[in-house]
C-alpha positions as CSV (number, residue, x, y, z in Angstrom):
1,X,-1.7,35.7,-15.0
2,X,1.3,33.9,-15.6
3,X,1.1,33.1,-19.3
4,X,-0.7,37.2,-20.0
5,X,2.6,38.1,-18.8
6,X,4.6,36.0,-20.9
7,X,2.0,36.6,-23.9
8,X,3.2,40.6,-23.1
9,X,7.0,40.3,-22.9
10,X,6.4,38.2,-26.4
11,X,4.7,41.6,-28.1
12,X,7.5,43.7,-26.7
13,X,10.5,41.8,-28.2
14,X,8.8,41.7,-31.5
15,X,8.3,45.3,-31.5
16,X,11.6,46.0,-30.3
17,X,13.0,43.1,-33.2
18,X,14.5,41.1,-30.9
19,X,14.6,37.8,-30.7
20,X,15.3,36.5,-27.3
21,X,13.6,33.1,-27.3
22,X,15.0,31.9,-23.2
23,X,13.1,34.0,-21.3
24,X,10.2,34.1,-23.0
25,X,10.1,30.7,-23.3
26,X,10.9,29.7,-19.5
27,X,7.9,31.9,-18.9
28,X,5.6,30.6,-21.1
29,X,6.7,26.6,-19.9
30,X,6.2,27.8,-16.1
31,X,2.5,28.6,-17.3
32,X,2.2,25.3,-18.6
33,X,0.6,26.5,-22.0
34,X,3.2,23.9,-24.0
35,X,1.5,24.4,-27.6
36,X,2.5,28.3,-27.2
37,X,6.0,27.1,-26.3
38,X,5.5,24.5,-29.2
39,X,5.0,27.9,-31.3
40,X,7.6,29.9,-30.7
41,X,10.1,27.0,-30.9
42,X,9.1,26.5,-34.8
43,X,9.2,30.2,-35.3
44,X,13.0,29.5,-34.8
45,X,14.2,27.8,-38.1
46,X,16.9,25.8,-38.3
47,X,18.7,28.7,-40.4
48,X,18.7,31.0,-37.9
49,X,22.1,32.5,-36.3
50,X,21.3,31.7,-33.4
51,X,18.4,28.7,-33.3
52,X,17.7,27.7,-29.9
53,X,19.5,25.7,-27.1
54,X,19.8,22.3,-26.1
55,X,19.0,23.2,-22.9
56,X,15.7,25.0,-24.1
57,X,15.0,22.0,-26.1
58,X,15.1,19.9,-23.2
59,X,13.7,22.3,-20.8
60,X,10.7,21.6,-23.7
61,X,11.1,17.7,-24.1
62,X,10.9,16.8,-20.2
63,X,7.6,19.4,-20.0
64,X,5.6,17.5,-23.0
65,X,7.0,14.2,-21.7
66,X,5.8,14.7,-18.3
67,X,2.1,16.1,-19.4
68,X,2.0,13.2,-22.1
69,X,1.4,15.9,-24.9
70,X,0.7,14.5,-28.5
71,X,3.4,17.4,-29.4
72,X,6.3,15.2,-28.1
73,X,6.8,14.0,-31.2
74,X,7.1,16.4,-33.7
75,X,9.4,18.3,-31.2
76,X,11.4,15.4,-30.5
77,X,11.7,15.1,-34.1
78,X,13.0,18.4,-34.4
79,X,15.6,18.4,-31.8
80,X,16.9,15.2,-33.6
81,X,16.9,16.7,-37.0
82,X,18.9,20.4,-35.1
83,X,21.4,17.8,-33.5
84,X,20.4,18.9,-30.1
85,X,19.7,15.5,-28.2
86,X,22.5,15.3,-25.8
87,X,22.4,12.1,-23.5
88,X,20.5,14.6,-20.8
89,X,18.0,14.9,-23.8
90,X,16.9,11.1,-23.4
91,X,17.6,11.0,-19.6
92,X,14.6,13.6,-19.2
93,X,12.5,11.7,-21.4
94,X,12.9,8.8,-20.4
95,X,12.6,10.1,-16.5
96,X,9.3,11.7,-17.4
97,X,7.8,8.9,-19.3
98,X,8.3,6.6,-16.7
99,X,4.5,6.4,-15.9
100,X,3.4,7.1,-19.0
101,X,0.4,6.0,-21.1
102,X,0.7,3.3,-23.9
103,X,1.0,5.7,-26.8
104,X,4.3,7.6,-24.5
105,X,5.5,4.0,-23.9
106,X,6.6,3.3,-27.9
107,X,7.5,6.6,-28.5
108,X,10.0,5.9,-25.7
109,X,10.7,2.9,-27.1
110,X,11.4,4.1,-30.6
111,X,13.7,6.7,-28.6
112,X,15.7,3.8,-27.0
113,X,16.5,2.9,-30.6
114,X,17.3,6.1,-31.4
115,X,19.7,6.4,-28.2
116,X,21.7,3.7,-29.1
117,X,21.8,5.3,-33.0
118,X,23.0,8.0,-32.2
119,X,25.8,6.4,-29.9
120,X,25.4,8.7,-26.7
121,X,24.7,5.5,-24.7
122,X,27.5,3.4,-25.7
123,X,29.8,6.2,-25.7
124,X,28.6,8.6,-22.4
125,X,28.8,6.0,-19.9
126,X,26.5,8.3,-18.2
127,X,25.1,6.6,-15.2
128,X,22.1,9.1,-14.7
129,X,20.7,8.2,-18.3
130,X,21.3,4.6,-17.7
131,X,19.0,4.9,-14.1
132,X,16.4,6.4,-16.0
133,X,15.8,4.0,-18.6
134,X,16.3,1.4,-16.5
135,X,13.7,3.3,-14.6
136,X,11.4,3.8,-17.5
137,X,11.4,-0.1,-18.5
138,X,10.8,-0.8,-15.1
139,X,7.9,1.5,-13.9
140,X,6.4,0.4,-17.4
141,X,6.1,-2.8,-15.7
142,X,8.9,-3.9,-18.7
143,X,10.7,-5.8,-16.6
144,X,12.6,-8.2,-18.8
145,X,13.4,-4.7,-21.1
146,X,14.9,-3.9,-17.6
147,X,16.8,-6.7,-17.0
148,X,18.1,-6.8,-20.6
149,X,19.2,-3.1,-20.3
150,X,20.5,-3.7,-17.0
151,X,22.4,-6.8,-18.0
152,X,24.1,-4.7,-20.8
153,X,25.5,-1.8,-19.1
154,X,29.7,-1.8,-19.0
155,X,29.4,-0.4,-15.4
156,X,26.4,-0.5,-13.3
157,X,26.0,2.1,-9.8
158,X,23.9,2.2,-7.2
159,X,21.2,4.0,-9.0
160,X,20.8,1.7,-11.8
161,X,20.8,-0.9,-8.9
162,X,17.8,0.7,-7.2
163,X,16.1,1.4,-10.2
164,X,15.4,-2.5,-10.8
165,X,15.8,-3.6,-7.6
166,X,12.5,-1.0,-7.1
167,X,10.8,-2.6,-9.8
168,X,11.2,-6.1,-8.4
169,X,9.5,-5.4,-5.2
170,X,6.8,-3.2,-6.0
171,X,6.0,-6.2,-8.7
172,X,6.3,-8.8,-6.0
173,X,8.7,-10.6,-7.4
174,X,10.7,-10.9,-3.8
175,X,12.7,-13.7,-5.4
176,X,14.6,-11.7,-8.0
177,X,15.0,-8.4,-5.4
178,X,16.8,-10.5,-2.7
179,X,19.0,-12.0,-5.7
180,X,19.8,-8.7,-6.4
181,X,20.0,-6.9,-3.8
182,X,22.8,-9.7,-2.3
183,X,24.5,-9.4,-5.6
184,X,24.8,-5.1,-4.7
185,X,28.2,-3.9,-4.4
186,X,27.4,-1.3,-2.2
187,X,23.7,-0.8,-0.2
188,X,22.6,2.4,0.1
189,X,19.2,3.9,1.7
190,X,17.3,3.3,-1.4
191,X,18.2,0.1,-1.5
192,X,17.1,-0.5,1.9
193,X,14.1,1.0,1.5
194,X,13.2,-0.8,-1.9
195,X,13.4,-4.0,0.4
196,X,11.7,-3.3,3.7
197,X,8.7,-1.9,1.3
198,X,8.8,-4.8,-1.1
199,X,8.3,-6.9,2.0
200,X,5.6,-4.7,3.5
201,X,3.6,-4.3,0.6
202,X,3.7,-8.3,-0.6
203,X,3.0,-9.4,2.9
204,X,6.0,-10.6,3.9
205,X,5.6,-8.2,7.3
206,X,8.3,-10.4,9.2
207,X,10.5,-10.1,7.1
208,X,10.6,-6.3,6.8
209,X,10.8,-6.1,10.3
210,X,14.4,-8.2,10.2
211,X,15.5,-6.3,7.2
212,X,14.8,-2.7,9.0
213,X,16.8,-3.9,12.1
214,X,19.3,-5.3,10.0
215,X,19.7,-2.1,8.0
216,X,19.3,0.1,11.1
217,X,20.9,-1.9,13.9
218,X,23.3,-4.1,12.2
219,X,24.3,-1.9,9.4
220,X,24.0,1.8,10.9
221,X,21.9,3.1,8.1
222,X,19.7,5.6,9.4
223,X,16.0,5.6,8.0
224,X,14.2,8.1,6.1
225,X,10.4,9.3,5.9
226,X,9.9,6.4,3.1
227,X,11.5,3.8,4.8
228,X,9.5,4.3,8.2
229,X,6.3,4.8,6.5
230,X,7.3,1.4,4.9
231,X,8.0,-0.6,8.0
232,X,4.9,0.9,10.7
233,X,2.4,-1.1,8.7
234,X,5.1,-4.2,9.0
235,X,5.3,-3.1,12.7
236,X,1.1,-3.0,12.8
237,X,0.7,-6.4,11.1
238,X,2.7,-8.6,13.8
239,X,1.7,-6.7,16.8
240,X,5.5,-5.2,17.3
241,X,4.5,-1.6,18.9
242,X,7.9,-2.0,21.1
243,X,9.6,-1.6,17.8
244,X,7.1,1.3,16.4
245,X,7.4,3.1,19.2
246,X,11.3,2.8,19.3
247,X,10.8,4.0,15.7
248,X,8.9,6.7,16.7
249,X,11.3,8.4,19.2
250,X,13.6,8.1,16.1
251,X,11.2,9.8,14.3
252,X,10.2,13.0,16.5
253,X,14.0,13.3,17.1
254,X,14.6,13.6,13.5
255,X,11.2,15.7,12.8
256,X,10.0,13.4,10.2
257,X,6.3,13.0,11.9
258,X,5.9,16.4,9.9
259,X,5.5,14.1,7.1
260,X,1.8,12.9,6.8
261,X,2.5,9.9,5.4
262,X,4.5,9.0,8.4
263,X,2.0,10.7,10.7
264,X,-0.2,8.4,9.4
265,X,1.7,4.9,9.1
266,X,1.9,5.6,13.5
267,X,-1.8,6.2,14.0
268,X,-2.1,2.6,11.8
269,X,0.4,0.9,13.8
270,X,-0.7,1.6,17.6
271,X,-4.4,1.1,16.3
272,X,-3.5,-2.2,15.1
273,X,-1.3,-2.8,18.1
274,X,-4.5,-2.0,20.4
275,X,-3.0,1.1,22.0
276,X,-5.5,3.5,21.2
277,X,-4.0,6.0,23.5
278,X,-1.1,5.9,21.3
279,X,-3.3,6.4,17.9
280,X,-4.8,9.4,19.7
281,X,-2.3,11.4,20.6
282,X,-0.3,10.7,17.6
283,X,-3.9,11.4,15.2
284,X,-4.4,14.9,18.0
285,X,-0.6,15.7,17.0
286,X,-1.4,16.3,13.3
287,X,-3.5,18.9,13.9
288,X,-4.7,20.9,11.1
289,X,-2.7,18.8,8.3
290,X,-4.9,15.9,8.7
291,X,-5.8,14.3,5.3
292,X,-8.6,11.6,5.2
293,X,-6.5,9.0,5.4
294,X,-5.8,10.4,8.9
295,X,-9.6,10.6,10.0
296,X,-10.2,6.9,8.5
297,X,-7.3,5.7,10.0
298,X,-8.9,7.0,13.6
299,X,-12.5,6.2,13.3
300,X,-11.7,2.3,12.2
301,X,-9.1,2.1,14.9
302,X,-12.0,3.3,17.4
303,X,-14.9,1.1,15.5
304,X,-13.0,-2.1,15.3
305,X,-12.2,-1.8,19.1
306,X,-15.5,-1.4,20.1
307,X,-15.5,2.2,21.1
308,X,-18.7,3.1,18.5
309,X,-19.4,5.8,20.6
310,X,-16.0,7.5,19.8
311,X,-16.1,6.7,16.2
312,X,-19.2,8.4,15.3
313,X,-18.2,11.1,17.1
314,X,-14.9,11.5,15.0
315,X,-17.3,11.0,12.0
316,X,-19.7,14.4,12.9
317,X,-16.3,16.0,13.5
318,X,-15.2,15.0,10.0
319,X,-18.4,16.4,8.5
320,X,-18.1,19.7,10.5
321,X,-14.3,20.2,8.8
322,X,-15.8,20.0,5.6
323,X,-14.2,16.4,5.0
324,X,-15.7,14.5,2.4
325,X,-15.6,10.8,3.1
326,X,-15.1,7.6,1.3
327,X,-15.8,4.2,1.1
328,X,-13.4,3.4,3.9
329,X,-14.6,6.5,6.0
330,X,-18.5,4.9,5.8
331,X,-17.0,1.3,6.2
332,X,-15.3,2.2,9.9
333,X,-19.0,4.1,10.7
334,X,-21.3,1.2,9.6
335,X,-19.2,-1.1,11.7
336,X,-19.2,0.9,14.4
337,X,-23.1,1.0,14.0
338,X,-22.7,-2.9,14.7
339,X,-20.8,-2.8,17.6
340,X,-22.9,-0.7,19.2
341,X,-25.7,-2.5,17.8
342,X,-27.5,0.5,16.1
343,X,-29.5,-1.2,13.5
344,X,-31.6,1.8,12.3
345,X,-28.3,4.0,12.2
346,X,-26.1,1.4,10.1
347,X,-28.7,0.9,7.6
348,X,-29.4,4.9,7.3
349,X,-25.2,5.3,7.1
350,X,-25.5,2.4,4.2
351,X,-28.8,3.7,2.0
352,X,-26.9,7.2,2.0
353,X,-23.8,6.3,0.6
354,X,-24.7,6.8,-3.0
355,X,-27.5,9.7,-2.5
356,X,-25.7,11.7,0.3
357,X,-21.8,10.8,-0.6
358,X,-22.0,9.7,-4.4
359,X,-20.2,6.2,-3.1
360,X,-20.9,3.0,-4.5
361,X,-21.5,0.2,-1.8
362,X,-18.3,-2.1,-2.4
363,X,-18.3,-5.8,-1.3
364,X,-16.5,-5.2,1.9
365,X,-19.9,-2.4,3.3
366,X,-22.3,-5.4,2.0
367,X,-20.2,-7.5,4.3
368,X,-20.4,-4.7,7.6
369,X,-24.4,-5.0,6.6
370,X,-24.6,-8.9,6.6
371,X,-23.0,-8.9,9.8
372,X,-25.0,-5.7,11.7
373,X,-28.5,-7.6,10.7
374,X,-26.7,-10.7,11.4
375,X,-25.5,-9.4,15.2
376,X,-29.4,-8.2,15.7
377,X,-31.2,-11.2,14.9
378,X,-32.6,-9.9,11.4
379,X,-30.9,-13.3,9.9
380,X,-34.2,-13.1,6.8
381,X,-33.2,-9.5,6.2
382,X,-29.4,-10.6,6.5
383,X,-30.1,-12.9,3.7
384,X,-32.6,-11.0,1.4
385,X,-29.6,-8.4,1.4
386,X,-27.0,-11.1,-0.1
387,X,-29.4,-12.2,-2.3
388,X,-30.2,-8.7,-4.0
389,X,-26.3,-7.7,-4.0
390,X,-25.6,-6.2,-7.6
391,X,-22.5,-8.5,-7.3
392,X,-21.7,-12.2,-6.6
393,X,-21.2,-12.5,-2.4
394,X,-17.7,-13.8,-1.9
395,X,-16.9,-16.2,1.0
396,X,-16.7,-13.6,3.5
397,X,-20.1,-12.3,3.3
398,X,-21.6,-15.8,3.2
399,X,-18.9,-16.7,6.5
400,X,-20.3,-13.4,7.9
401,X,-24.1,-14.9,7.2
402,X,-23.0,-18.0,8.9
403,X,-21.4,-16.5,12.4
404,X,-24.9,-15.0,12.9
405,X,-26.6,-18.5,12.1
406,X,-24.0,-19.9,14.4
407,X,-24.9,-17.3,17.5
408,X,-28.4,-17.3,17.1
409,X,-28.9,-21.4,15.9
410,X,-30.3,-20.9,12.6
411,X,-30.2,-24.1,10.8
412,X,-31.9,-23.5,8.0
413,X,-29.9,-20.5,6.9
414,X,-26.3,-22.0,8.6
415,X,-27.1,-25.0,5.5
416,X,-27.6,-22.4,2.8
417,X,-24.3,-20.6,3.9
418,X,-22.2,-23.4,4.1
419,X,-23.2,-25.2,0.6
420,X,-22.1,-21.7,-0.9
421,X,-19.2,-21.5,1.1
422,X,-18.0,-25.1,-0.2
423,X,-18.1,-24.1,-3.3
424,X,-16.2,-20.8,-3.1
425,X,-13.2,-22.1,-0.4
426,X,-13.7,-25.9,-1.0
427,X,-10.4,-26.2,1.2
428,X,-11.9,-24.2,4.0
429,X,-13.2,-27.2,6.3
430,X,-13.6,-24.6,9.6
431,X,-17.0,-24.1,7.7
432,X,-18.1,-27.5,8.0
433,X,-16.8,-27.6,12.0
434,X,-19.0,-24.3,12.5
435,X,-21.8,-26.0,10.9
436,X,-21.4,-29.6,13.3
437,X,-21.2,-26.9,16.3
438,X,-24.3,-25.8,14.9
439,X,-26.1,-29.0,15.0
440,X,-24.7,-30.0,18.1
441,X,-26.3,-26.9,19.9
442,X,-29.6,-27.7,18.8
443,X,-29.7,-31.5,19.0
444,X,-29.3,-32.7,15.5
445,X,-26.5,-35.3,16.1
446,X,-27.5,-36.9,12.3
447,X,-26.2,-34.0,11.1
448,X,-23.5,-33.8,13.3
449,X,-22.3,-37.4,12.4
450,X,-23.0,-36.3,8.5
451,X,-20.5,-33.2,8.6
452,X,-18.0,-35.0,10.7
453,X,-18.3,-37.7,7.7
454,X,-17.5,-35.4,5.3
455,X,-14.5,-34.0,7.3
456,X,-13.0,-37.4,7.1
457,X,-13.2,-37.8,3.6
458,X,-11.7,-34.4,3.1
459,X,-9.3,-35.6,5.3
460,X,-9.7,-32.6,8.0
461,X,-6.3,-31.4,9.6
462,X,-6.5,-28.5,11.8
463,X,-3.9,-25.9,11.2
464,X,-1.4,-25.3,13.4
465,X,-1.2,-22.1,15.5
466,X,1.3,-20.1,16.3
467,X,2.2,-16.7,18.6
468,X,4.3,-13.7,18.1
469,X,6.4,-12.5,21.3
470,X,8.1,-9.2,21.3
471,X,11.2,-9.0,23.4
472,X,14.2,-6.2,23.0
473,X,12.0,-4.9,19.4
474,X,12.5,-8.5,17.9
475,X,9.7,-10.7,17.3
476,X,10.0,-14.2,17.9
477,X,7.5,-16.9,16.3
478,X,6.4,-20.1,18.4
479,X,4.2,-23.5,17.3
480,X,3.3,-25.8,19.3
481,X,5.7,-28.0,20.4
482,X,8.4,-25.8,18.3
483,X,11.6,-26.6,18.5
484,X,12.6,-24.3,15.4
485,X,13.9,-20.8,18.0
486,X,17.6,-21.0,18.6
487,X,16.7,-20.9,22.1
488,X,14.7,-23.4,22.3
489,X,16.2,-25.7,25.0
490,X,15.9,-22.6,27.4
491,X,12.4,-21.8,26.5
492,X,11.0,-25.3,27.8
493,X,13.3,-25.4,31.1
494,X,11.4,-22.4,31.8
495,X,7.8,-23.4,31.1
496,X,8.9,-26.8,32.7
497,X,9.8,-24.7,36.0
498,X,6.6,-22.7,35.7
499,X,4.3,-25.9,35.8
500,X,5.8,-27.1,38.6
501,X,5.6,-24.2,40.5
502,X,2.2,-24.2,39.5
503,X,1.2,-27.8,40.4
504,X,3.1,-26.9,43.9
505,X,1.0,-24.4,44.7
506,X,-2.2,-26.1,43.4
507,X,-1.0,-28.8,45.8
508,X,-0.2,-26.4,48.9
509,X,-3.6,-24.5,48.3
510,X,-5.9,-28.3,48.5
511,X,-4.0,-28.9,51.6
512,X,-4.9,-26.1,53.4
513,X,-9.0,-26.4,52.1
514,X,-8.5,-29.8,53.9
């Protein structure tokens, strides 16, 4: 409708003998038919008295940049040749090819060279143009291009900061984003945010937690959508829901739950915390704007806490909204066919996947399917299913295999787990334990003395563990027989206190049964 319109405002200007090239070409651009706009750029020549813009060049440039059209060339090329590339020329390209395919990648490469040609970077200073290629290099997963970029830059801002500070931590390399982000001059949100998520996303869940409090807390900067979407799942994965729900208030106050992705992030978070009351009301608070991310999130915080019932309800539901589900969506069903031990139901869920859905059974659904047949006794059919997977079982189908040999004392099977588990974790000597428990239970103390032989050679150290306490939305990390937490001293004056008030009233109570 769009581009007819444009198509007839074209007809009347050359009727009329005008040549007006803006407006027809902002129209034609908006329709997003960019070999038309291609067109009527080249029926401008360069001779003309009034050729076109700069602006409509690079209204052009950062539209065929950002669709990855092969016509970014020649135009490009054309602009050049005009002597319309202004610095906001290259920072639109190099903005819009950030994420770019390989080809898009050396033509912005080739216009780096052509940048520093033409002398608009030395000479600009412009810190918008130095952000974006800083941006582009980095996104590009360029990184030392980055750095070198970075490095050369006569004055660096908060943007250009960000920009690689970004790239460190979505490519994991924490190392180099704390160096840098100490080295900042001044912290803004972004910067912030780059760090809580670089934590989040590489696993390093504590330590987004203390940079969030640090930032919000210490420093007084107040959090975004991005940055609490970023630290709920941090929040989720060591079991602070005193903090996420401190966060939440925050959020409601400042109306950012009507972001999904936030939404979302706080169903996660008080599923993973075990408040499923929380999830709930959260997930019943979307309303309408639920995505499927929201369902999954829902039915596997109900399946993985046993409630099957409630999760295959949610799943009908899903259906009846005319939801289409994914791999996850069947994952969170088929494991809440094994908690309620619905054999018949799990394996009609799995065999439907690819006629029903069009979904491909991944590793992780032949895992849920070891384990349902495992749960239920079917140990044979357990196996026949490993053995007839389309890819090679990984350690946790074979551990799953072995847990159901363990409960119901299967020998036979608990030996053929463990000899492939030995060769995929080698390290892993719980699997060896599991298998002497095994023994034990059914009277074969050779064996027993065998594995425990074994264990010695592999010289067998338990690993130590540890809990997380929540108190005032900190978390605070104890081993046994720590002596790492600042308060240490205090800590064991009080358990100390505790067992003897225990062992007094132990004490009184055997008195008074004498």
């Amino acid at each position: 409708m769009v581009m007819e319109e444009a198509k007839r405002l074209h007809a009347r200007l050359l009727r009329r003998g005008e040549r007006r090239l803006q407006p027809l070409l902002l129209r034609v651009l908006a329709a997003g038919d960019l070999r038309y706009a291609a067109l009527l750029l080249e029926s401008f020549p360069s001779s003309s008295s009034s050729p076109p813009s700069a602006p409509l060049h690079n209204r052009r440039l950062h539209a065929l940049a950002s669709a990855r059209h092969p016509l970014l060339l020649p135009v490009f090329s054309r602009a050049h040749r005009l002597r319309l590339l202004a610095p906001l020329s290259f920072t639109l390209l190099f903005s819009a090819s950030a994420s770019a395919s390989s080809s898009s990648t050396r033509f912005a490469v080739c216009a780096h060279a052509l940048l520093i040609k033409s002398g608009h970077f030395a000479s600009a200073g412009d810190p918008f143009l130095a952000s974006a290629l800083v941006s582009f290099y980095a996104k590009n997963r360029l990184l030392a291009e980055a750095r070198r970029v970075f490095d050369e830059l006569p004055r660096r801002d908060a943007a250009v900061y960000n920009a690689l500070l970004s790239a460190y931590a979505r490519g994991g390399l924490i190392d180099a984003a704390e160096k840098l982000f100490e080295e900042m001059p001044d912290k803004n949100l972004v910067s912030w945010t780059a760090m809580v998520s670089g934590y989040a996303q590489n696993g390093m869940h504590e330590k987004a937690v203390q940079t969030f409090l640090e930032m919000w807390e210490k420093e007084g900067v107040r959090p975004n959508e991005l940055t609490v979407s970023s630290v709920l799942p941090a929040c989720a994965a060591v079991g602070a829901m005193e903090l996420g729900r401190k966060v939440e208030r925050y959020a409601r106050g400042k109306g950012l739950l009507k972001n999904l992705y936030v939404a979302n992030a706080l169903v996660e978070m008080y599923a993973k915390c075990g408040s499923i009351r929380g999830a709930w009301k959260v997930f019943q608070g979307i309303g309408q704007r639920r995505d499927l991310c929201s369902w999954n999130s829902m039915i596997m915080a109900f399946a993985v806490h046993g409630l099957w019932r409630e999760a295959l309800v949610l799943f009908h539901k899903l259906r009846m909204a005319g939801v289409k589900p994914d791999g996850i969506t069947l994952l969170g069903v088929i494991l809440a066919c094994t908690h309620g031990g619905l054999v018949d139901e799990g394996k009609l869920l799995f065999n439907s996947m690819r006629e029903e859905f069009g979904l491909k059974p991944r590793i992780e659904h032949y895992g849920c399917m070891v384990d349902l047949l495992g749960r239920a006794g079917l140990l044979k059919e357990a196996e026949g299913l490993i053995v007839n997977m389309p890819v090679e079982p990984d350690a946790v189908i074979w551990g799953a295999l072995l847990g159901a040999c363990s409960f119901h004392g299967n020998i036979e099977l608990a030996e053929i787990a463990v000899d492939k588990l030995m060769h995929l974790e080698p390290q892993n000597t719980a699997n060896l334990v599991i298998l002497s428990n095994i023994y034990a239970s059914c009277g074969k103390w050779d064996g027993v003395a065998q594995v425990w032989k074994l264990l010695r050679e592999k010289d067998h150290k338990k690993s130590a563990g540890y809990s997380f306490i929540e108190l005032d939305g900190r978390m605070h990390k104890f081993l046994v027989e720590d002596k790492s937490h600042p308060r240490f001293e205090e800590v064991y004056e009080t358990l100390d206190s505790i067992t003897l008030i225990m062992k007094l009233i132990n004490l009184e109570n055997s008195e008074e049964e004498g």
